[in-house]
C-alpha positions in Angstrom: 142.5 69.9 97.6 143.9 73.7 97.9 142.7 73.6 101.6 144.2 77.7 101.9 141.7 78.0 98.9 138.8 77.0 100.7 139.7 78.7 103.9 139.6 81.8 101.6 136.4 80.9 100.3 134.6 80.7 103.3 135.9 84.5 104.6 135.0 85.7 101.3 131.8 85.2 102.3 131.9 86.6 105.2 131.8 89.7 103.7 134.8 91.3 105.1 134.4 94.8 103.2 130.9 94.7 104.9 132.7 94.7 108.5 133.0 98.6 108.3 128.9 98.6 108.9 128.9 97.5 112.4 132.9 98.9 113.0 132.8 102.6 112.2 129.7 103.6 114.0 131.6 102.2 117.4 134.3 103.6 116.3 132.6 107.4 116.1 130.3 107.1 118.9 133.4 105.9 121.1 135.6 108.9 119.5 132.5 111.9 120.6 132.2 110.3 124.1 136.0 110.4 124.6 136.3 114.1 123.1 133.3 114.9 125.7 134.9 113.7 128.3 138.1 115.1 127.7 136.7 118.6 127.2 134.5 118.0 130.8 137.7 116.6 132.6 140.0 119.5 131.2 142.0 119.7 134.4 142.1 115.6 135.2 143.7 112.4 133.4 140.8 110.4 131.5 141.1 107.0 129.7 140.7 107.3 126.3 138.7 105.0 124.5 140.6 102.8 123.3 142.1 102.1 126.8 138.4 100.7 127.9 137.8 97.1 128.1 134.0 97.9 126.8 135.1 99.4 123.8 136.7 96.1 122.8 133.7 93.9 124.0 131.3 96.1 122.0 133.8 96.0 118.7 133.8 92.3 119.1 130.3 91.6 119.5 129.4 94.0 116.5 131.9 92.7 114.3 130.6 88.8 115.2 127.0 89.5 115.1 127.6 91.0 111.1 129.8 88.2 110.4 127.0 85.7 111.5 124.2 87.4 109.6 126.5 87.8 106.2 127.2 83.6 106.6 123.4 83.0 107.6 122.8 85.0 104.7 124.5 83.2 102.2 122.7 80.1 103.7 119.3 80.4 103.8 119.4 82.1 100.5 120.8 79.4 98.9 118.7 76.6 100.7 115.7 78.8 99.8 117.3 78.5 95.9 117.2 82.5 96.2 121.0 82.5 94.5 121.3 80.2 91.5 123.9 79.7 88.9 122.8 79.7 85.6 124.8 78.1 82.6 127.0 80.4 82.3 128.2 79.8 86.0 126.7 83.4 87.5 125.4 83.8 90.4 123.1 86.9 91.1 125.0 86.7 94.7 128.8 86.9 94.1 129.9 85.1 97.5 127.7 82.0 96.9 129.6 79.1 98.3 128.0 75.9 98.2 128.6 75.3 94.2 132.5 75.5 95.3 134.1 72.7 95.7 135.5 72.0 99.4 133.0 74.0 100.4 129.1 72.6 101.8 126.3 73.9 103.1 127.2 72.1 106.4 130.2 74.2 106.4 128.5 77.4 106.2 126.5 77.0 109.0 128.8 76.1 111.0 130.4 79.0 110.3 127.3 81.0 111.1 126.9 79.7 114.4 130.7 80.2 115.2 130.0 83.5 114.4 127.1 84.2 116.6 128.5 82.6 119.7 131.3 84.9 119.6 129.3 87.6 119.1 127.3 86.1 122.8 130.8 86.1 124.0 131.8 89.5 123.6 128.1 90.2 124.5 129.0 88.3 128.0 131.9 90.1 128.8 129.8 93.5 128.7 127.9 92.0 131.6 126.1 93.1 133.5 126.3 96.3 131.5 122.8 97.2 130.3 124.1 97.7 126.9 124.1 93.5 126.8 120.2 92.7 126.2 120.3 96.1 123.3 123.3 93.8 121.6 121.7 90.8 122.1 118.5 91.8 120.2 121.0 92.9 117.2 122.2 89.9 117.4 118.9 88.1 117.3 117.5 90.6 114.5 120.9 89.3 112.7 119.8 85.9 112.8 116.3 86.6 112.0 117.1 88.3 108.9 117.2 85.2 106.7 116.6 82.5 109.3 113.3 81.1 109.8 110.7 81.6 111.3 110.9 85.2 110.9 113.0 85.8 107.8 112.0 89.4 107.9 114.1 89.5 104.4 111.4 87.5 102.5 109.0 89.6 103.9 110.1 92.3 102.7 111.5 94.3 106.5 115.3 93.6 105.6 116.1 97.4 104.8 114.4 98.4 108.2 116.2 95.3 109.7 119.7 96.7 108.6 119.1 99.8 109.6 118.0 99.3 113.2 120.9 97.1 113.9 123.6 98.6 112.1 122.0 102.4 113.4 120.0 103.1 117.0 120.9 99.6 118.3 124.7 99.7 117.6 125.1 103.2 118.7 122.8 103.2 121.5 124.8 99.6 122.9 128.2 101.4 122.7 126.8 104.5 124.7 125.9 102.3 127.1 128.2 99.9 127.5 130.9 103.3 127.4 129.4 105.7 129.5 126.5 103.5 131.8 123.8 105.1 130.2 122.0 105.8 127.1 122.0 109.7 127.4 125.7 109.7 129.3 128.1 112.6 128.3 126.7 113.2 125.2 123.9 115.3 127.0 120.4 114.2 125.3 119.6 111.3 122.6 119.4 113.9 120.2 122.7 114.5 120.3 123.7 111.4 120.2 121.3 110.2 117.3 123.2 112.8 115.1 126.3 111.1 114.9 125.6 107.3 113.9 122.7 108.4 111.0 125.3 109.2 108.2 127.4 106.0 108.4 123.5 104.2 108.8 122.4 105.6 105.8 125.3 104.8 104.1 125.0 101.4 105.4 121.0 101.1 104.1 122.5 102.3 100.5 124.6 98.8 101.1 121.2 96.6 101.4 119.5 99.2 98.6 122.0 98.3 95.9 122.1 94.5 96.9 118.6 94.6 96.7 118.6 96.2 93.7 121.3 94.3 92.1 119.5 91.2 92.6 115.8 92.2 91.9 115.1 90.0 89.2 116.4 87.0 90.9 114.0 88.5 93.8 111.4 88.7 92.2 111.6 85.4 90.4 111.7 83.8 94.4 108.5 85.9 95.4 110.6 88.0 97.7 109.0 91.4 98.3 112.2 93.3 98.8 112.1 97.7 98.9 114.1 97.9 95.4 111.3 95.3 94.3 108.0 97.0 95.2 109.8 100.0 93.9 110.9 99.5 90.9 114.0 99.9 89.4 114.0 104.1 88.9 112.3 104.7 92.3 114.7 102.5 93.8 117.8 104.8 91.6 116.2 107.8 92.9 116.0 106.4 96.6 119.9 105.2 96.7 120.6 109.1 95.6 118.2 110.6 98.4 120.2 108.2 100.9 123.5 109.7 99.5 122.4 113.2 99.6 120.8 113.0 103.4 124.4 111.3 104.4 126.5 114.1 102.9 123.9 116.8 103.8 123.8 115.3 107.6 127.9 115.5 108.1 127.8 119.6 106.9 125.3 120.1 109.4 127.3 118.6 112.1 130.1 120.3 110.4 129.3 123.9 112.3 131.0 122.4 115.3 133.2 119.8 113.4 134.6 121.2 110.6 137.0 119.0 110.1 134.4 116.6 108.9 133.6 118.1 105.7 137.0 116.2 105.0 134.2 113.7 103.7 133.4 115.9 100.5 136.8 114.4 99.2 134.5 111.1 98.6 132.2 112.7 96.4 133.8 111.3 93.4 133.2 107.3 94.5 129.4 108.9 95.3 129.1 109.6 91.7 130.7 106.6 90.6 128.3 104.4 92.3 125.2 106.6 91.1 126.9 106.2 87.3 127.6 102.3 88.3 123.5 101.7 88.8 122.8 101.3 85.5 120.6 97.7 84.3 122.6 98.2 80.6 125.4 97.5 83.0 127.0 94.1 85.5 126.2 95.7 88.5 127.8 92.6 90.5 129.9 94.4 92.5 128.0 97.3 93.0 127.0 96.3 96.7 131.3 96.3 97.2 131.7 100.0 95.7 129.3 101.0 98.4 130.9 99.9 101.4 134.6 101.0 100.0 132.5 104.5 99.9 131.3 103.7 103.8 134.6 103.1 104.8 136.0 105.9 103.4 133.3 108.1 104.1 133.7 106.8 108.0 137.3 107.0 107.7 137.4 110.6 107.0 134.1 111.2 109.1 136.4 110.1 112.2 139.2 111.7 111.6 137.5 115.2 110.9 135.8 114.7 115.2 138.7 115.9 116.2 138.9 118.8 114.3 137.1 122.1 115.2 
């Protein structure tokens, strides 16, 4: 057996194109703290920071922690028989594993809990930065996604799951574990909470199309998901809401970074993914055109910090 083949099936899913969730918003909370503190120390040489071991540690444990939810994901959905192949050979979830062959259930796991003891790693290297019990919870709420006892995704609190990780709890760890404190440089948590909620809504519209791809297959399993109770054009209408309190977010920031409105060249992939969400249509990897649109969107988000 193609052993390369099933190495590349089990980091397929992982979710790699999923990693810009949990990377971008460290990546932009790290980027205003460092032009803050260059602006304050005007007259002095400050690290930048990328030359802080915390940065590293937080990237690491954020990147783990996603990892480990995407495998445990793929797990307990399949032991809970929440992603099927029918005769055809689809599967309502395209990164299904088990049905592959080289590939077990065993495996998986495995991989899971690889996955979320390097995330406790990094998380140990932050100590004993306060920042380390705000990461650890992310990394519990991770597991508790789909894991039991709490499998807050069959009860219907995975949207508000994602979000809080991926959003306050991300953010608010890298402030932290950055600056020693949850207000630091950036002056008040207002301030701060302005930067991370783009990139967080765009990472709910992840979970919303997922959830919205797979509703029947949801609501064949009895899983009360948002897109579920919803219903199919509530849900449309919702995932449109998202995208227009993302872009309308970044212009408001935009009166002291203009540079940011660099995002508006994404527009196009917006509008794509609005067409894409259509039930006459295979929405399989609709989830996938999302989070090219987060990276992008975070990408140029970045990048346009820096510019006045």
């Amino acid at each position: 057996m193609n052993q390369m083949r099933v190495v590349a099936s089990y980091i397929h899913a992982s979710r790699p194109w999923s990693l810009t969730a949990a990377l971008l918003p460290i990546l932009v909370v790290s980027a205003v703290i460092d032009l803050q503190r260059q602006q304050a120390a005007s007259d002095t040489v400050t690290p930048r920071f990328w030359e802080v071991p915390e940065f590293y540690f937080v990237l690491g444990a954020g990147a783990f922690g996603l990892l480990g939810t995407n495998y445990a994901n793929s797990y307990y959905d399949f032991v809970n028989k929440l992603d099927k192949m029918d005769a055809h050979g689809y599967c309502s979830d395209p990164t299904l594993l088990m049905p592959k062959p080289g590939v077990t259930p065993g495996g998986v796991f495995t991989a899971m809990c690889g996955s979320f003891f390097m995330a406790a790693v990094f998380c140990a290297l932050l100590w004993p930065h306060v920042s380390v019990p705000l990461m650890c919870t992310g990394i519990f709420l991770g597991l508790a996604y789909t894991a039991p006892p709490f499998q807050l995704k069959y009860r219907g609190l995975g949207d508000l799951c994602s979000f809080i990780c991926l959003g306050p709890v991300l953010g608010s760890s890298t402030e932290i574990a950055m600056t020693g404190a949850l207000t630091g440089v950036l002056g008040s948590a207002a301030t701060f909470s302005a930067y991370w909620v783009p990139l967080a809504l765009l990472t709910e519209c992840i979970m919303h199309t997922n959830n919205i791809r797979d509703m029947e297959t949801d609501r064949a399993a009895g899983v009360p998901t948002l897109a579920n109770t919803l219903g199919f054009r509530a849900s449309w209408s919702l995932l449109l809401v998202l995208l227009v309190f993302a872009y309308s977010w970044v212009a408001w920031l935009a009166v002291s970074h203009s540079g940011c409105l660099g995002v508006f060249l994404t527009l196009p992939l917006a509008i794509d993914i609005m067409k894409s969400c259509d039930k006459s249509k295979s929405m399989t990897n609709l989830p996938e055109q999302v989070a090219k649109l987060h990276t992008a969107f975070g990408v140029l988000y970045l990048i346009g910090l820096y510019f006045r």
